[in-house]
LUMBALO-305727 format. One line per field, with one value per residue (C-alpha): residue in three letters; x, y, z. Coordinates in steps of 0.001 Angstrom, whole numbers, plus 500000, padded with zeros to 6 digits. Each point is the difference from the previous one (the first is absolute). Example, Ala and Ser with C-alpha at 12.3 -4.5 7.8 and 13.67 -1.06 7.14 Angstrom:
2
rest = c(ALA,SER)
u = c(512300,501370)
v = c(495500,503440)
w = c(507800,499340)
# end
This chain:
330
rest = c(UNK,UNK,UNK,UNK,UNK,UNK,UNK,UNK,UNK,UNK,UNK,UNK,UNK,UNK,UNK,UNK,UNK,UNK,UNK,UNK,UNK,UNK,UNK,UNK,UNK,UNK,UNK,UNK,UNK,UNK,UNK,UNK,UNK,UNK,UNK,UNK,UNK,UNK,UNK,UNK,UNK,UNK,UNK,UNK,UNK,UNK,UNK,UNK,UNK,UNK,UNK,UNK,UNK,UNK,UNK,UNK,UNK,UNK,UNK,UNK,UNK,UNK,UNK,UNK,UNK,UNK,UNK,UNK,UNK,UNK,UNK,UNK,UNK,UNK,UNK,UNK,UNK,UNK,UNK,UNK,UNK,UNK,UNK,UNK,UNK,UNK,UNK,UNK,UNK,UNK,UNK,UNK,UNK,UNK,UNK,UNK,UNK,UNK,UNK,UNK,UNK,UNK,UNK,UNK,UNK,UNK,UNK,UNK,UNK,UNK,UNK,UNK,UNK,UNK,UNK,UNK,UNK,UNK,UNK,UNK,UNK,UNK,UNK,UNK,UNK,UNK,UNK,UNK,UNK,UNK,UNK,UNK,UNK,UNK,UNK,UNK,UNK,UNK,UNK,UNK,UNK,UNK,UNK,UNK,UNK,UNK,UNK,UNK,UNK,UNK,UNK,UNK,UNK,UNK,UNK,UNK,UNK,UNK,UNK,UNK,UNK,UNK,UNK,UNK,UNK,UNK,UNK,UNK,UNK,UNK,UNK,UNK,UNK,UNK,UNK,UNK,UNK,UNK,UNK,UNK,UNK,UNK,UNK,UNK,UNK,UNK,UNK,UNK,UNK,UNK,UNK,UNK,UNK,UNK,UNK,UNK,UNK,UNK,UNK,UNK,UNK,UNK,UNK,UNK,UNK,UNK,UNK,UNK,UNK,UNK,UNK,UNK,UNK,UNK,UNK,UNK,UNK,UNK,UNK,UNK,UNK,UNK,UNK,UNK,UNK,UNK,UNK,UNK,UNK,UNK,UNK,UNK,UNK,UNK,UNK,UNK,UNK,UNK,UNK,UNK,UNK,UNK,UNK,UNK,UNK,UNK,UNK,UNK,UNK,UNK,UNK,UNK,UNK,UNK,UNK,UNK,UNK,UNK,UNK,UNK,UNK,UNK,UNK,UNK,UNK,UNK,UNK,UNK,UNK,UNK,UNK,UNK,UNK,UNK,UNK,UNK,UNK,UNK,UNK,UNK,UNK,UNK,UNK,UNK,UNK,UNK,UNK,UNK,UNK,UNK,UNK,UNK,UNK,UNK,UNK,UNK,UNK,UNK,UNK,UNK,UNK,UNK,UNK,UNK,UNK,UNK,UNK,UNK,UNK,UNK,UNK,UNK,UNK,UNK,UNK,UNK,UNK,UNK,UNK,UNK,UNK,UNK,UNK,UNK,UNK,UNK,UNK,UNK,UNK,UNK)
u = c(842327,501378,502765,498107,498516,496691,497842,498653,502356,499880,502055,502340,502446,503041,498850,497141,502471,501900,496811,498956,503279,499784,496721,501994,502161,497619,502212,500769,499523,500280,503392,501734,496867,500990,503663,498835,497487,503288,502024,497336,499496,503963,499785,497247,501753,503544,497968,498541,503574,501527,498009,500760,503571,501219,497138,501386,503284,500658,502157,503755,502768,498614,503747,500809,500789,498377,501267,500993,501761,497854,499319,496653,497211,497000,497481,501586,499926,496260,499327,501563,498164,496241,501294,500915,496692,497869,501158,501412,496112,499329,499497,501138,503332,503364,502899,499841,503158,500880,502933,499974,501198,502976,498510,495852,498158,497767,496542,498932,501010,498196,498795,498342,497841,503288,499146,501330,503141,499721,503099,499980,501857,497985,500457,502422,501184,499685,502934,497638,497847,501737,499668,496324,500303,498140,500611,498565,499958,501154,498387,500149,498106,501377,499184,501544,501797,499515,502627,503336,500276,502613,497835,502015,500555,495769,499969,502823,497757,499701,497833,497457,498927,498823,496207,499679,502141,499091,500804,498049,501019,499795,499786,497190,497581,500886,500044,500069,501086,499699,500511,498731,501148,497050,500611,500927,497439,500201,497478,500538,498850,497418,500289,496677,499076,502968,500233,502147,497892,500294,500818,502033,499527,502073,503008,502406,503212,499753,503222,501926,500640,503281,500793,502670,500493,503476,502088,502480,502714,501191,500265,503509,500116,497252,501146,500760,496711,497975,502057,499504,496592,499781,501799,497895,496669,501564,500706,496473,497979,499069,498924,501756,497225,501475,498629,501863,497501,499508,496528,499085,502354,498492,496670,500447,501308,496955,497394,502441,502376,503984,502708,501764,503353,502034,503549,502863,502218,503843,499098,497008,501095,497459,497079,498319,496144,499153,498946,497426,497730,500725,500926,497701,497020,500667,500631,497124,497782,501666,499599,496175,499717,501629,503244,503314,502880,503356,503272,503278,497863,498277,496436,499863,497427,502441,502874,500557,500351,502783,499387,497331,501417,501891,500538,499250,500261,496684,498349,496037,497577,498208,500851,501767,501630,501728,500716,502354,501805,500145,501169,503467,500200,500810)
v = c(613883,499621,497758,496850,500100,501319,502340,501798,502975,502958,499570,503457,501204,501672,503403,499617,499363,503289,502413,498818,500736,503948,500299,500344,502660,503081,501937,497235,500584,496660,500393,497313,497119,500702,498946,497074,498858,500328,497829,497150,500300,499884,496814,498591,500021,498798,496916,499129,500516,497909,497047,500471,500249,496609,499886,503456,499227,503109,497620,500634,502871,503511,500172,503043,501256,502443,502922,497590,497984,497073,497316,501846,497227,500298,500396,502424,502177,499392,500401,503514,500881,499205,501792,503323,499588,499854,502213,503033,501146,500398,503828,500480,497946,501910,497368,496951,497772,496419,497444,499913,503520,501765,503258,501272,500857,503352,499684,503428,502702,500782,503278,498189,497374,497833,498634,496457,498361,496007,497855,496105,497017,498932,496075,498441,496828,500160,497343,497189,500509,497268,497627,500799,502292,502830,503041,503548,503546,502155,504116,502682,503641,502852,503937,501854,503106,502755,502486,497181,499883,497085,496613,498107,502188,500262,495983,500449,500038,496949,497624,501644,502297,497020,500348,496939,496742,496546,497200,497569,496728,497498,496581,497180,503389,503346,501928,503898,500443,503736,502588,504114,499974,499002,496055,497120,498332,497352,500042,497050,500284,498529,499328,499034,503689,501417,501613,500069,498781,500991,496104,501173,503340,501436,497445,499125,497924,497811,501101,496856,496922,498028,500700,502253,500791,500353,499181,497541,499519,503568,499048,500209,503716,501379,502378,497772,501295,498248,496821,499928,500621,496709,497929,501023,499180,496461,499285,500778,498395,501765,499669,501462,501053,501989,500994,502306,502225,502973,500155,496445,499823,502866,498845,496449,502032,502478,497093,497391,501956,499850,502175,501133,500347,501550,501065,501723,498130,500186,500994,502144,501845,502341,497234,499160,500601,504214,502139,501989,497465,496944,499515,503622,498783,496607,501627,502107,496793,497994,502632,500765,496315,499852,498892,501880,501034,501316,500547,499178,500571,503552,499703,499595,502749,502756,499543,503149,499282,501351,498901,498348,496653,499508,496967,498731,496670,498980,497673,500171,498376,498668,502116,497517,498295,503318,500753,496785,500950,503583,498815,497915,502977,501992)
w = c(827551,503287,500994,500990,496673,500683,497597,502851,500042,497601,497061,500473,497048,500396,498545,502548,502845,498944,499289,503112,502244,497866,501623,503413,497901,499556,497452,497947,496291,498634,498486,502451,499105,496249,500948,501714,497454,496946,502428,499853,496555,499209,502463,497956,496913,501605,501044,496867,498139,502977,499317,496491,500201,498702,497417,498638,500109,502096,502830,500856,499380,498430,498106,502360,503495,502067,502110,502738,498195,499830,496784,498992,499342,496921,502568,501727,497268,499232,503708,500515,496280,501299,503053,498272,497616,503093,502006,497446,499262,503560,500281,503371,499679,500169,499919,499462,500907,499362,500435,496720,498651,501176,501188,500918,497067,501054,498200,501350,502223,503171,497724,497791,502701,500802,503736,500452,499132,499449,500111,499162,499155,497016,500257,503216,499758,496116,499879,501047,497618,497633,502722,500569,503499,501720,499056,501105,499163,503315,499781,502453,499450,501927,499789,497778,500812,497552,501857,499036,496363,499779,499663,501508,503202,499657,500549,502306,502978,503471,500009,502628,497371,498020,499502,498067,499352,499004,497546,497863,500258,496486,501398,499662,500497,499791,503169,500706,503392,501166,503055,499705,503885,501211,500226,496800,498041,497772,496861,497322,496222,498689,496203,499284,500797,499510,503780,503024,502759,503621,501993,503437,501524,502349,499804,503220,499950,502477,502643,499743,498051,499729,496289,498198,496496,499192,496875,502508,496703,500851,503987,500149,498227,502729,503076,502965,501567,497345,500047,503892,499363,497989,502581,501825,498461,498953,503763,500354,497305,497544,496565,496754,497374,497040,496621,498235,499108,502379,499851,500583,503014,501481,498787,502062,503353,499444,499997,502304,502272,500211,498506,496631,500211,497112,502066,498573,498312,498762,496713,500902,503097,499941,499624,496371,500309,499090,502655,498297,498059,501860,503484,500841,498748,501083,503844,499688,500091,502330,502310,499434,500407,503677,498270,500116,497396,500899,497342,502563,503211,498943,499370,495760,499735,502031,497479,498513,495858,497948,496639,498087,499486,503566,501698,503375,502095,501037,502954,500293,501139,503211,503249,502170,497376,498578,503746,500107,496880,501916,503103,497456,498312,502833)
# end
């Protein structure tokens, strides 16, 4: 169903859409739609517990903190578990990484069929929850490397070598938003027949709109640059729109237009969001959408990693109005 509502168009699935973009791949073996096809499934079954959260009683603190240091939530833990479930039978799966665990856990070596790496953040904005938010799970898919035998210095690589990002967005519906560098397309599921369904090909972010996403209570602990930047945008009208929740922010800018600010601050110099499994995959679509991404004023998907779990400041979103954060920054 298209857009306006109609029933004329073709009703086209998310494992269509990616069979169909391996047909323009003449070597492929399959082994990336399988990836794909466990990421919907895990999203599937996030959704459903999601909307069961309260009834299950599986709302608020897990008891525990993970490797970043952060109150772990109950449906945090179930997220990253349907996660791992889903993705560990995939044959062609070497690492797979998540915010969750301290270090990568290798499935398989490239030996034994290991060709893809998949990092995530298995449930964003999982604080909300108790208050009824959005919340998303964030995934990336890179190459893996069968020559570097450390996992983490396999995930270790730049954005550009993504060949895969996207998130899937739990709100009113649930959304899987998606980029294999060739564009971002939106697909929605639809639980009466239990699919992802194709509704916006080919997304763009329109270039401007008047609206940033900032958390403003931490103004006075941002670089001068950013505070400047806010004057700035004050002075010239603009709107403040902030969730909390990554994914729905960048959700609303995808669809809407504006920027995401998330600046260093006093007690997170070095930013808060992760490199690897949130502001890269996050960058990869902005760009593919006509959008941009930069961490300080270097393009996010040129940073070099160091570690798994490292830390970056992050503005995306559309071009002009990431220009004018630029052009503080500077």
């Amino acid at each position: 169903m298209d857009q306006s509502g109609s029933s004329t168009s073709n009703l086209f699935s998310l494992q269509s859409h990616i069979l169909s973009e391996e047909t323009l791949h003449p070597g492929a073996s399959g082994d990336f739609s399988w990836i794909i096809s466990a990421i919907s499934l895990a999203g599937k079954a996030i959704a459903d517990r999601v909307r069961r959260a309260r009834l299950e009683n599986v709302l608020g603190d897990q008891g525990a903190t993970n490797v970043q240091g952060e109150s772990q939530q109950r449906m945090d833990v179930i997220a990253n578990d349907i996660l791992m479930r889903c993705l560990g039978s995939r044959a062609s799966i070497a690492v797979l990484a998540s915010e969750e665990d301290e270090e990568p856990t290798i499935m398989r070596r490239g030996t034994e069929g290991g060709k893809y790496c998949v990092l995530f953040d298995p449930l964003d904005g999982s604080s909300t929850l108790d208050t009824n938010g959005a919340v998303g799970t964030i995934f990336t898919i890179l190459r893996n490397d069968p020559m570097i035998e450390s996992a983490e210095r396999t995930v270790c690589q730049p954005g550009r070598k993504q060949i895969a990002a996207g998130y899937i967005l739990y709100g009113p519906s649930t959304a899987f938003v998606i980029t294999t560098g060739s564009g971002v397309d939106l697909f929605e599921l639809n639980p009466n027949i239990g699919s992802f369904i194709l509704v916006k090909k080919g997304m763009r972010i329109p270039p401007t709109k008047r609206v940033y996403s900032v958390n403003e209570a931490y103004s006075s602990s941002f670089p001068d640059g950013y505070q400047e930047y806010l004057k700035w945008a004050h002075a010239n009208y603009y709107s403040s729109r902030y969730i909390g929740s990554l994914c729905a922010d960048v959700h609303r800018i995808l669809i809407n237009g504006g920027v995401f600010l998330y600046p260093p601050t006093t007690s997170h110099p070095d930013g808060k969001l992760r490199l690897l499994y949130e502001a890269n995959p996050m960058a990869m679509i902005m760009e593919q959408a006509g959008g941009m991404s930069i961490c300080g004023t270097t393009p996010t998907l040129d940073v070099q990693p160091k570690k798994l779990h490292e830390r970056v400041p992050l503005v995306l979103g559309s071009s002009d109005e990431v220009k004018a954060v630029m052009r503080h920054l500077s």
